[in-house]
C-alpha positions in Angstrom: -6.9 -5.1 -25.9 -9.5 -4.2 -23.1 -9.4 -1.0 -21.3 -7.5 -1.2 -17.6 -8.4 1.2 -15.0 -5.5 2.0 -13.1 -5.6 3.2 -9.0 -2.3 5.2 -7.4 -1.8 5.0 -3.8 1.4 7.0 -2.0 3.7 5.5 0.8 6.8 5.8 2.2 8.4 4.5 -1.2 6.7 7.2 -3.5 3.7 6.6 -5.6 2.5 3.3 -7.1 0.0 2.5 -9.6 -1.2 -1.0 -10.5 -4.0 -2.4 -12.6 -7.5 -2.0 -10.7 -9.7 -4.3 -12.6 -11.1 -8.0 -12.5 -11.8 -10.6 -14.9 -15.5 -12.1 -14.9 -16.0 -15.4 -15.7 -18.5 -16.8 -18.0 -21.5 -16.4 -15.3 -20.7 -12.8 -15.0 -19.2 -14.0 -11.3 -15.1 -12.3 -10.5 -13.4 -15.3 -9.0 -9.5 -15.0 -10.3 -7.3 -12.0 -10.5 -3.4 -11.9 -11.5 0.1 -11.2 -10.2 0.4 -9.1 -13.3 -0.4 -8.7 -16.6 2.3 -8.8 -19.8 2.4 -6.9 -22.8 4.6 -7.6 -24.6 6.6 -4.2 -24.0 6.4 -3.8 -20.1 5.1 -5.7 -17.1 2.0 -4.2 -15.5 1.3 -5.6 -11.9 -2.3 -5.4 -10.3 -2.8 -2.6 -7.6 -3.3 -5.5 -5.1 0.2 -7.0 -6.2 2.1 -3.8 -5.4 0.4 -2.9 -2.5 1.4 -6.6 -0.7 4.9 -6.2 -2.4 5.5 -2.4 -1.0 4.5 -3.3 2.4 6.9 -6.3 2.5 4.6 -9.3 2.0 5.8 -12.4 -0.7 4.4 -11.8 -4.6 4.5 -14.5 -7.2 7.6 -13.6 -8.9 6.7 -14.8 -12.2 3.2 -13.6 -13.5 -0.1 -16.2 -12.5 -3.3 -15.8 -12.0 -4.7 -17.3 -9.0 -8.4 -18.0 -7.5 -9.5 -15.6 -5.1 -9.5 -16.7 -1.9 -12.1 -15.1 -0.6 -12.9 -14.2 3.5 -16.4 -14.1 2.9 -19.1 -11.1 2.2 -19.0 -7.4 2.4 -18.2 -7.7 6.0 -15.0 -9.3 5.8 -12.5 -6.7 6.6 -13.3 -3.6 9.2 -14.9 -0.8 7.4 -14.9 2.3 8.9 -17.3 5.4 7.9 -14.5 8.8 6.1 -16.4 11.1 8.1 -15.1 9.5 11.3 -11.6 10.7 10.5 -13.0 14.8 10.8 -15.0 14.4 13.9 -13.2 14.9 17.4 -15.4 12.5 19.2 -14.8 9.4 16.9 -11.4 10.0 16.0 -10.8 10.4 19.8 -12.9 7.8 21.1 -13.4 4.9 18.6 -10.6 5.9 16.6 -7.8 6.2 20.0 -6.6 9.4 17.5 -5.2 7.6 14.4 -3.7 4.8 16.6 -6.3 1.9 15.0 -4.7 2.7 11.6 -1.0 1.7 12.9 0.7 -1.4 11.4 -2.2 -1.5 8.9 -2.9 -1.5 5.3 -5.9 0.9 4.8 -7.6 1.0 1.7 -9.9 3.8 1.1 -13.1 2.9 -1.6 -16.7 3.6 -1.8 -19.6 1.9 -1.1 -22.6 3.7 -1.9 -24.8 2.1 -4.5 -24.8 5.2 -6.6 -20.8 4.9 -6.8 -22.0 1.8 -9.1 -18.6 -0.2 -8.1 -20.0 -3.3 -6.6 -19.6 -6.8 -8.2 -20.9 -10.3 -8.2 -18.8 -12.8 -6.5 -19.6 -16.6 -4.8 -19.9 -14.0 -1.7 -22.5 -12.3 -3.2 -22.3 -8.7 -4.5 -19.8 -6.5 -3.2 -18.0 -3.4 -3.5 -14.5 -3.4 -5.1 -12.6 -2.0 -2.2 -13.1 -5.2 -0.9 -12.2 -7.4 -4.0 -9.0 -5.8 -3.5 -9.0 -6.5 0.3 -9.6 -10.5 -0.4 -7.0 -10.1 -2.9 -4.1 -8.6 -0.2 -5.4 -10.6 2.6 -4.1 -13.6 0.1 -1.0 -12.8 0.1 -0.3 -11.7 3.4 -1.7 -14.5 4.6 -0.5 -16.7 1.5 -3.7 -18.5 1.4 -4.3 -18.2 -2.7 -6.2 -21.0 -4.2 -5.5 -22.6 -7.5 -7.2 -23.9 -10.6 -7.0 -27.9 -10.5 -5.9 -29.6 -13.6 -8.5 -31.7 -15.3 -6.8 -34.4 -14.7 -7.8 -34.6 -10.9 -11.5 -34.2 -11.9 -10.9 -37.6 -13.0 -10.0 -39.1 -9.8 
């Protein structure tokens, strides 16, 4: 069995940890990603999954796997730069004190180049953070694609 990175996050309910990786396909491109992933002896659910179930959004109840629908490139989703968070004049200004960050999920990743955690997808290559982004955007917004049987390729 492959190696799974794991990521933690803490919120209200405690800590969770869920599975942080994604498959590639053939072309070395990441296009799917799971609800979960069973072994046999326990159910391990991707960090995405838990993160959309702990803030109260509708997860597959049964494992699947699902094409990612993605928004587009790296630019998809807000990104704002850490250091912003320990200047007063940012965190004041652009930041209204924290206020930008209520009724949010905020997902904190890197992007640097020398971080090495960036990843071909039909967007193009982008960091992970936002992988997972694409992948909670789905089901909050409940917009996941899926694989069409062969059959249809027919018609």
């Amino acid at each position: 069995m492959k190696t799974r990175n794991l990521l933690g996050c803490s919120c209200a309910a405690g800590w969770i940890i869920g599975i942080a990786n994604f498959e590639y396909t053939s072309g070395g491109t990441i296009r799917h990603t799971f609800s979960e992933l069973s072994t046999g002896e326990s159910d391990l659910y991707t960090f995405a999954t838990l993160l959309a179930k702990k803030s109260g959004h509708q997860v597959p109840t049964k494992p699947e796997a699902f094409l990612i629908n993605f928004a587009g490139g790296p630019e998809s989703f807000k990104v704002i730069d850490l250091y912003k968070l320990f200047y007063s004049k940012p965190w004041d200004g652009e930041l209204k004190k924290g206020k930008v960050f209520e009724n949010k999920i905020v997902l904190i990743g890197v992007s640097a180049s020398a971080f090495q955690d960036f990843h071909n997808t039909p967007f193009g290559v982008i960091p992970g953070v936002v992988i997972h982004a694409n992948v909670i955007s789905n089901y909050i917004d409940r917009l996941r694609l899926r694989d069409m049987d062969s059959w249809w390729l027919v018609i």
